[in-house]
C-alpha positions in Angstrom: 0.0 0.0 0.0 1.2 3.3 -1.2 0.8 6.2 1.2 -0.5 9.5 -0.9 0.0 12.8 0.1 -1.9 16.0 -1.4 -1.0 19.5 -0.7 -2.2 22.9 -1.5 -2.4 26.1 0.3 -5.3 26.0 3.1 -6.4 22.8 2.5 -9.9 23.9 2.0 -10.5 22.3 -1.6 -8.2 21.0 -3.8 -6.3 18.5 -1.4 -9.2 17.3 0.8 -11.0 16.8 -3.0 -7.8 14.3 -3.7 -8.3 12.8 -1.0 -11.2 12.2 -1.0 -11.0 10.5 -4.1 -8.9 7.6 -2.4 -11.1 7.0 0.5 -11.6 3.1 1.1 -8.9 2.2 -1.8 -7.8 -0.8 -2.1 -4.4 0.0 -2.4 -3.6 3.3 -1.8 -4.1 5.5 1.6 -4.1 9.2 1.2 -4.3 12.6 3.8 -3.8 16.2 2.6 -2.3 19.1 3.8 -1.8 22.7 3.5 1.5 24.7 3.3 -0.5 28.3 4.5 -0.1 29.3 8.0 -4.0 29.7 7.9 -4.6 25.7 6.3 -6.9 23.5 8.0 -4.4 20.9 8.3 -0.9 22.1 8.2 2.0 20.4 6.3 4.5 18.8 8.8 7.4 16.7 8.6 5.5 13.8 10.4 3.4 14.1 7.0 6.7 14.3 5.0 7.3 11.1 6.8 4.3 9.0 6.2 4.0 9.9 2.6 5.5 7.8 0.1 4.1 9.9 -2.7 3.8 13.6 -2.6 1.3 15.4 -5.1 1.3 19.4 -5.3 -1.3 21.5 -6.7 1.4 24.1 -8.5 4.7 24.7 -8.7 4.7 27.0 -5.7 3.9 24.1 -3.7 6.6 22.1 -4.9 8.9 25.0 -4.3 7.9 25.4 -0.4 8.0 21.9 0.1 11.6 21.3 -1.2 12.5 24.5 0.9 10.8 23.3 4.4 11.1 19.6 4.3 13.2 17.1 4.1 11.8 14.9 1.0 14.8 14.1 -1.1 14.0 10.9 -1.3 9.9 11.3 -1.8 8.4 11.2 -5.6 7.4 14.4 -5.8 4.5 15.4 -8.4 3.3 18.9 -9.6 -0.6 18.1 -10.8 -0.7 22.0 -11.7 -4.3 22.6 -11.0 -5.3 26.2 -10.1 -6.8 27.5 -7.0 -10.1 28.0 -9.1 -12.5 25.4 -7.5 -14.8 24.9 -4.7 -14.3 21.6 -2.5 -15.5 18.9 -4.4 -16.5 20.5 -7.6 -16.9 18.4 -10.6 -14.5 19.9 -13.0 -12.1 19.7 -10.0 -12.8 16.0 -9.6 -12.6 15.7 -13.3 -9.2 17.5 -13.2 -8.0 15.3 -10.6 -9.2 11.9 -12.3 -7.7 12.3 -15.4 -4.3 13.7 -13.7 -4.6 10.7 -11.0 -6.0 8.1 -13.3 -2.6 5.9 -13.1 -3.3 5.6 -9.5 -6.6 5.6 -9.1 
């Protein structure tokens, strides 16, 4: 089982909407995160830890993650999905499929 990690900024939509996509899979276990001061669930290294994969919603993302944490050694993906959608909405979830569709 593959531990999946999604991050975005206040982990409002985006992240928990990946994540959600995962819930009861077979083969995969996923959380999110947020790398804002103000997100609902804050990225941490214990989160760094756990995660075996690590999917960001843009490049900035990436960039604060490779600048806070230690991940050298994490697959790190860039799904580069803008901060456009609500939580759950079904473009997003489109978005998110197709870009997630090799693990999913």
């Amino acid at each position: 089982m593959s531990n999946l990690l999604f991050i975005c900024s206040k982990n409002q939509w985006r992240s928990p909407t990946a994540e959600l996509l995962f819930k009861g899979h077979l083969l995969h276990s996923a959380r999110s995160a947020g790398t804002s001061d103000k997100a609902r669930i804050r990225l941490n290294q214990k989160l760094m830890d756990w995660a075996d994969v690590v999917f960001v919603m843009e490049y900035k993302h990436r960039d604060l993650v490779k600048q806070r944490f230690a991940s050298n050694s994490k697959r790190l993906v860039v799904l580069n999905i803008p901060d456009d959608y609500q939580f759950n909405d079904p473009e997003l979830i489109e978005m998110l499929s197709a870009a997630l569709a090799d693990w999913l």
